[in-house]
C-alpha positions, 0 to 999 in steps of 0.5 A: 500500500505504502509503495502505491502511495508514494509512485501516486505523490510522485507521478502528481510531483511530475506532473506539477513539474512538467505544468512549471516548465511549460509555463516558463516556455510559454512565458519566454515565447511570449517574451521573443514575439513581443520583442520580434513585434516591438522592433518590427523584425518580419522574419522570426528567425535568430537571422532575422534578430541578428539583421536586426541587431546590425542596423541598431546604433548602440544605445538601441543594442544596449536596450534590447540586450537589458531586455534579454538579460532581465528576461533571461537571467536565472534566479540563483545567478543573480549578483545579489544572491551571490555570498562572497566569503 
């Protein structure tokens, strides 16, 4: 009984699981067509970004690439999580 108990918690723990990483994907799709629909890039491609990232002048550059960063950068490895001894 115990053992059904347990496979039944983590298949539920699983599915949890999965439902988190789907939401984060979904959250970070929404992310790149804003950021393709913002800066009016046609071809939603990593070419089409990188045409686009040619013609920027540098404060435009430096704009997006905060986007990115502020999107992209992970929880744990943010410089005020960082203990320095």
């Amino acid at each position: 009984m115990k053992n059904s108990a347990l496979k039944g918690a983590l298949g539920a723990l699983a599915v949890v699981g999965v439902a988190m990483i789907a939401k984060k994907a979904a959250q970070r799709k929404r992310f790149i067509k804003g950021i393709f629909d913002e800066y009016g890039i046609k071809e939603r491609s990593p070419f089409g970004l990188a045409d686009k990232i040619r013609e920027m002048n540098e404060e435009e550059y430096q704009e997006l690439k905060g986007k990115f960063k502020k999107e992209f950068s992970s929880k744990c490895c943010r410089k005020e999580n960082i203990y320095e001894a």
